[in-house]
C-alpha positions in Angstrom: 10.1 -67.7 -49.6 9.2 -71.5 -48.9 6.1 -72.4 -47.0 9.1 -73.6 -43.9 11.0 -70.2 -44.0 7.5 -68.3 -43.7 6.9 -70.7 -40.5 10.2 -69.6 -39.3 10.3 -66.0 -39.7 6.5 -66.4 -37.7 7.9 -68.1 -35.3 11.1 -65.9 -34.7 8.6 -62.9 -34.8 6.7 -64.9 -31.8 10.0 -65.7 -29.7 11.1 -62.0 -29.7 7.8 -60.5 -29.0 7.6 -63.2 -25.9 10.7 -62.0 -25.2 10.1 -58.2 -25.4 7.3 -59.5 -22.7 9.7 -61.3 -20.1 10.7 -59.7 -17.3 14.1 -58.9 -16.9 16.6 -61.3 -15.0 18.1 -64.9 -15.8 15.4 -66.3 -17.7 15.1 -63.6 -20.3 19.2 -62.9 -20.4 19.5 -66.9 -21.8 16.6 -66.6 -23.9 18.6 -63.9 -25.4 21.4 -65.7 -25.8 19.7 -68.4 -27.8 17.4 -66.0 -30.3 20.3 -64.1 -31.5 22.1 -67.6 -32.1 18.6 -68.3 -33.8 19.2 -65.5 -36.0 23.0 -65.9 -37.0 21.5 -69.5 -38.2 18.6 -67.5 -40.1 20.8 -65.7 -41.7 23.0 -68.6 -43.1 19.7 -70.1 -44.0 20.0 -73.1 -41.4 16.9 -74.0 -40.9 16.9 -76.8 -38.5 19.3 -74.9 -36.4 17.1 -71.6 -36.5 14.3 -73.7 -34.8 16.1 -75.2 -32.4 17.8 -72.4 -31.6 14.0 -71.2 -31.7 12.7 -73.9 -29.1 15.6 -73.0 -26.9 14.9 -69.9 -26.1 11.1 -70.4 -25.7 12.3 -72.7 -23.0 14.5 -70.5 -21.4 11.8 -68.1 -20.8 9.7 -70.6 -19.0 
């Protein structure tokens, strides 16, 4: 794997354990929404997208 996709697979590891964290309501129901649009973009190897779907959902559980 490439020094970016490492970066993203750390960071999706970090989104879903905040997650895993959040309390349950609103918040954590969008965040959800947005991680596993992160990972159907993962998974076609869209990188740009994975982070932003990423960054989404970090701000959805703020």
């Amino acid at each position: 794997m490439t020094p970016e996709i490492n970066k993203t697979v750390d960071k999706m590891k970090s989104v879903k354990a905040n997650w895993d964290k959040a309390p349950d309501g609103p918040k954590k129901d969008a965040a959800l929404k947005h991680y596993q649009a992160a990972e159907k973009a993962h998974s076609a190897k869209n990188e740009a997208e994975t982070n932003k779907e990423l960054d989404a959902a970090t701000h959805a559980l703020a």
